[in-house]
DSSP file (Angstrom, degrees, kcal/mol; ACC not computed):
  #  RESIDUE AA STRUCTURE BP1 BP2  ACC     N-H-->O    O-->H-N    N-H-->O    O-->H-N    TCO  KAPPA ALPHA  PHI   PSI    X-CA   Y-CA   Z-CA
    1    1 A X              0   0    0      0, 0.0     2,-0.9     0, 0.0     0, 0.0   0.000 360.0 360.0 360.0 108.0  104.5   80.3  157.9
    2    2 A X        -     0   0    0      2,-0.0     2,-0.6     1,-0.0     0, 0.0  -0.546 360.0-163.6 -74.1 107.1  101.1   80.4  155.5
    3    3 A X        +     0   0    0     -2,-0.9     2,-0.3     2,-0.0    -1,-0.0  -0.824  16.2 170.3 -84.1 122.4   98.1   79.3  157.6
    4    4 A X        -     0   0    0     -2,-0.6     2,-0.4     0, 0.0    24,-0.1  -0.928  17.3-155.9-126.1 169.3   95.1   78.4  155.1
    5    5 A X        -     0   0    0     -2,-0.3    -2,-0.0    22,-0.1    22,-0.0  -0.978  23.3-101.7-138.3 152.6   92.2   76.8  156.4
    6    6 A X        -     0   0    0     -2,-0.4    21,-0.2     1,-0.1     2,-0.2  -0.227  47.3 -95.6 -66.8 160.0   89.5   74.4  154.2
    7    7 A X  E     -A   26   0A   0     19,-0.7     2,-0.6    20,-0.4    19,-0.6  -0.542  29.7-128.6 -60.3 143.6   86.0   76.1  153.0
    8    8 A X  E     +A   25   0A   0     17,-0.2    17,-0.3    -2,-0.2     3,-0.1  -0.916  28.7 178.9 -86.7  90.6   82.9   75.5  155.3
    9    9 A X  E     -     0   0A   0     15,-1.0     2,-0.3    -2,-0.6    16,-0.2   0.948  58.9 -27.8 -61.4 -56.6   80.5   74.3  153.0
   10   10 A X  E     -A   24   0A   0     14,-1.8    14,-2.0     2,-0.0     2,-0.4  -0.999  45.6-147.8-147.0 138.8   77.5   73.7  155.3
   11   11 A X  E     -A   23   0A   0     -2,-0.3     2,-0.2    12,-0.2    12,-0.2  -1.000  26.8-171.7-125.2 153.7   77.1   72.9  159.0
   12   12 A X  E     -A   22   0A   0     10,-1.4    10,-2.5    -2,-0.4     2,-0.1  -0.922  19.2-119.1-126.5 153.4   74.0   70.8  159.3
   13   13 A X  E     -A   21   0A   0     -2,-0.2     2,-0.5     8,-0.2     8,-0.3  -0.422  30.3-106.1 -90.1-173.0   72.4   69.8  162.5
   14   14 A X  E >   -A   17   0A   0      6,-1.4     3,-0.8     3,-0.6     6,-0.1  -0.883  17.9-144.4-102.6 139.3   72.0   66.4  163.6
   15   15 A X  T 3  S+     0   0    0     -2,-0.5     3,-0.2     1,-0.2    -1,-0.1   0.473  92.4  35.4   0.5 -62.2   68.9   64.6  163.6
   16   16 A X  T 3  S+     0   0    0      1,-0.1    -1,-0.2     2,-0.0    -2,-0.0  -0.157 128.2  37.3-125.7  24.1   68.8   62.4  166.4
   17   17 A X  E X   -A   14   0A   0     -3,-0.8     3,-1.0     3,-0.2    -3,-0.6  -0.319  62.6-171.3 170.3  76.5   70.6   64.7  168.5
   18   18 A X  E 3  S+     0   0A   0      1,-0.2    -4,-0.2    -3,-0.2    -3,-0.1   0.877  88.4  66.2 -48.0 -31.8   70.0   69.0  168.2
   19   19 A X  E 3  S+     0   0A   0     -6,-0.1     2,-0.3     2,-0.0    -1,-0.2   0.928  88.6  72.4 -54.1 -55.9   72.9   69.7  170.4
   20   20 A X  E <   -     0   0A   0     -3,-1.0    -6,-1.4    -6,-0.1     2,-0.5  -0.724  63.4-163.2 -76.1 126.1   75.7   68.2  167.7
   21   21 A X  E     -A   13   0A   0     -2,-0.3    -8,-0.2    -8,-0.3     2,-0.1  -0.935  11.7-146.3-140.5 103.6   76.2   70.5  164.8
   22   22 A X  E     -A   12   0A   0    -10,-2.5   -10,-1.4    -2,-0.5     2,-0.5  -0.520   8.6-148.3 -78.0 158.3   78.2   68.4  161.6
   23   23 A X  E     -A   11   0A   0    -12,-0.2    12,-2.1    -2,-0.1     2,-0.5  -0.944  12.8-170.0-144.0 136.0   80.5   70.5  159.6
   24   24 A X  E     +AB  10  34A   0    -14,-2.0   -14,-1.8    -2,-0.5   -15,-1.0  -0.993  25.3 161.2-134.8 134.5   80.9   69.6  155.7
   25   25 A X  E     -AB   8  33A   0      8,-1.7     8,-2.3    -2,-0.5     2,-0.3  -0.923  41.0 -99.6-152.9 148.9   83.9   71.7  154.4
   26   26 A X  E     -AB   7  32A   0    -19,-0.6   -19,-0.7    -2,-0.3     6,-0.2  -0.737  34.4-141.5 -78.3 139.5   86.4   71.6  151.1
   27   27 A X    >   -     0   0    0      4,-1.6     3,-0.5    -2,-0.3   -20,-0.4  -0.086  19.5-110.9 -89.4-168.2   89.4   70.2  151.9
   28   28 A X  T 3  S+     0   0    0      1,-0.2    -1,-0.1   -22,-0.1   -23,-0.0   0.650 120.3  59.0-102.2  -8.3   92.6   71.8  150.2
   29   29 A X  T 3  S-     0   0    0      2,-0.1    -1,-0.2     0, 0.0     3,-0.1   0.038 122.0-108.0-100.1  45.4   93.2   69.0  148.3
   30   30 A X  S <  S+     0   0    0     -3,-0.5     2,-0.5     1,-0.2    -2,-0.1   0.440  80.1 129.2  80.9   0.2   89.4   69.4  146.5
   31   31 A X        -     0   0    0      2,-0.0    -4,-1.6     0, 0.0     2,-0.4  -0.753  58.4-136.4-116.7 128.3   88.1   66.4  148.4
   32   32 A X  E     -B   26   0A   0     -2,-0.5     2,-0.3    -6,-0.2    -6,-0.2  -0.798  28.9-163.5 -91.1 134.4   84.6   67.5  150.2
   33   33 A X  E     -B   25   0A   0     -8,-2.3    -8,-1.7    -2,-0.4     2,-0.4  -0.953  17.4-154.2-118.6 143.0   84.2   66.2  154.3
   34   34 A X  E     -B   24   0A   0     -2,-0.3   -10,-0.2   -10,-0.2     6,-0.0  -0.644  14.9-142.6-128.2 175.7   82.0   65.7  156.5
   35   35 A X        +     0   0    0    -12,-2.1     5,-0.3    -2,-0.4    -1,-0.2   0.951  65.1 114.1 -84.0 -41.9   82.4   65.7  160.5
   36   36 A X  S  > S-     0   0    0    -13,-0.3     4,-0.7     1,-0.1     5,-0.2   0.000  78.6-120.0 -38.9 147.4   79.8   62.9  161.2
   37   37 A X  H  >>S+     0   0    0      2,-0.2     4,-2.6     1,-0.2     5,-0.6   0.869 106.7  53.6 -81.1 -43.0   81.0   59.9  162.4
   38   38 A X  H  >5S+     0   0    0      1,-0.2     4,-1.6     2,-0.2    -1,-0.2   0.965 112.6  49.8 -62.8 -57.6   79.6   57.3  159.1
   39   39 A X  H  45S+     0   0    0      1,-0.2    -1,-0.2     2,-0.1    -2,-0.2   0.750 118.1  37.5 -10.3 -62.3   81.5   59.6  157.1
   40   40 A X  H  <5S+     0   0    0     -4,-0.7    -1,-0.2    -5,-0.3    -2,-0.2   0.646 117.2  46.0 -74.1 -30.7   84.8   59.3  159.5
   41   41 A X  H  <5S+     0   0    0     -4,-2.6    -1,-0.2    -5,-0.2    -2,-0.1   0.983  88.2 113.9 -76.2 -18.1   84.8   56.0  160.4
   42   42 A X     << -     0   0    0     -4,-1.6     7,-0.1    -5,-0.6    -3,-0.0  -0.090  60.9-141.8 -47.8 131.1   84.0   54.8  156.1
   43   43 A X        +     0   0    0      3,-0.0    -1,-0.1     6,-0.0     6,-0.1   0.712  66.9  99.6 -62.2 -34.3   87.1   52.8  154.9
   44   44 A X  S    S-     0   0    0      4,-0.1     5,-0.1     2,-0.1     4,-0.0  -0.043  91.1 -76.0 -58.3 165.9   87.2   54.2  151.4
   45   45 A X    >   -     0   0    0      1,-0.1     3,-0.5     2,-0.1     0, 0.0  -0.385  47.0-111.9 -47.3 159.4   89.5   57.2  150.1
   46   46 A X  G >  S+     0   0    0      1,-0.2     3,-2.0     2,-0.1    -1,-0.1   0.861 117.8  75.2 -63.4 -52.4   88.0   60.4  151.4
   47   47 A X  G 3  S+     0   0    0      1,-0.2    -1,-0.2   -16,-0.1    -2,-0.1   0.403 106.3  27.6 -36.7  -7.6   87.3   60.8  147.3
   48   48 A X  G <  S+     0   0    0     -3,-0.5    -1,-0.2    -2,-0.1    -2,-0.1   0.055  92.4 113.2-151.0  13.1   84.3   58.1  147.3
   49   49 A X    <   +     0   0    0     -3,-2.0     2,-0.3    -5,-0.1   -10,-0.1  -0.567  39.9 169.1 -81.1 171.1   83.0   58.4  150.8
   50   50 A X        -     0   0    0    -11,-0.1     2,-0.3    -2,-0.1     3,-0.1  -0.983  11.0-173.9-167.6 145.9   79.6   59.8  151.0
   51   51 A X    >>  -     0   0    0      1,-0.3     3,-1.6    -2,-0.3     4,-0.6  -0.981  51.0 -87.4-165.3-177.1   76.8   60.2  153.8
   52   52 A X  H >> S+     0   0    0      1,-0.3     3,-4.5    -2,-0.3     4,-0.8   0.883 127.5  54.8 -93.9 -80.7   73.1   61.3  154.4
   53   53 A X  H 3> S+     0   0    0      1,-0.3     4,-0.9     2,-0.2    -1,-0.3   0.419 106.3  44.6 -35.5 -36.7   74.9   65.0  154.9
   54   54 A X  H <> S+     0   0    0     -3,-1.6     4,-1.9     1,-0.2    -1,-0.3   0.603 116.6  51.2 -76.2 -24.3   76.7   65.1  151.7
   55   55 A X  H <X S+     0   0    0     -3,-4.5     4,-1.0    -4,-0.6    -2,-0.2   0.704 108.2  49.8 -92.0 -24.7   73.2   63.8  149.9
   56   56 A X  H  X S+     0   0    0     -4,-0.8     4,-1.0     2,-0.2    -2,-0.2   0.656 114.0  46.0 -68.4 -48.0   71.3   66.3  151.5
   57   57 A X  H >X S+     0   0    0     -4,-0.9     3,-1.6    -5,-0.3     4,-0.9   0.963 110.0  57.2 -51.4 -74.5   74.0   69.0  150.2
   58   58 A X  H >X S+     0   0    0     -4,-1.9     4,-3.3     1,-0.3     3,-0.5   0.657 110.3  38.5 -29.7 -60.7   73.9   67.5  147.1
   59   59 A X  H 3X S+     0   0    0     -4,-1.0     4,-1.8     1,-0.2    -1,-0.3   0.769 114.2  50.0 -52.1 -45.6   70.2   67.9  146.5
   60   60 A X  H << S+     0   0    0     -3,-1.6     4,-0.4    -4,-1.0    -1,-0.2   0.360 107.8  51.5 -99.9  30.1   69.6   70.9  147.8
   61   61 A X  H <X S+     0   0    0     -4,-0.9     4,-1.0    -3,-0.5    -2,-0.2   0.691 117.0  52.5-100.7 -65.3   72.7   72.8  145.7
   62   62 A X  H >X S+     0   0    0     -4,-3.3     4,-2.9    -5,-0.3     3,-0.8   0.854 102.7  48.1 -24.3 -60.4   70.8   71.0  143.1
   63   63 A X  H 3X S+     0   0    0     -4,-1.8     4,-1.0     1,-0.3    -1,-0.2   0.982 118.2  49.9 -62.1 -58.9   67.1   72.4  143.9
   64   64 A X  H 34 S+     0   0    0     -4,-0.4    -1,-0.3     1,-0.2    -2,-0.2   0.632 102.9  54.6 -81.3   5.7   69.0   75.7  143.9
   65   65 A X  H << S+     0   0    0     -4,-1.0    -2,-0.2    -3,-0.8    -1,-0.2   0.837 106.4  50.8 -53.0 -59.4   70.7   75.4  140.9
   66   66 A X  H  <        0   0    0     -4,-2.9    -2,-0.2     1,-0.2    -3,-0.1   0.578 360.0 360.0 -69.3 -23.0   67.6   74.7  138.9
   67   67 A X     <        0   0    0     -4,-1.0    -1,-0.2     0, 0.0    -3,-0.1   0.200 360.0 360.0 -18.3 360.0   65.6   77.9  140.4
């Protein structure tokens, strides 16, 4: 049996609550996720969901890109 396990892209903490730690990872089928509950609960394909974590990634992969 092959165990693989997704990338951990980032864990970010939460905001309105230090204690909970959100976890944004690559899936194995390419599709990026995030643990937070607006993320989970969004009706769309995992492929066009999106939330303040993933925008937060987004920007600062950016910011260090451009460096």
């Amino acid at each position: 049996m092959t165990t693989t396990t997704a990338t951990i892209l980032a864990t970010i903490p939460s905001a309105s609550n230090p204690e909970v730690v959100y976890t944004i990872r690559r899936g194995h089928d390419g599709n990026v996720y995030c643990s937070c509950p607006a993320w989970r609960f969004q009706k769309l394909a995992p492929a066009l969901r999106t939330c303040k974590h993933l925008r937060s990634l987004a920007a600062s992969m950016k910011q260090h890109a451009a460096k």
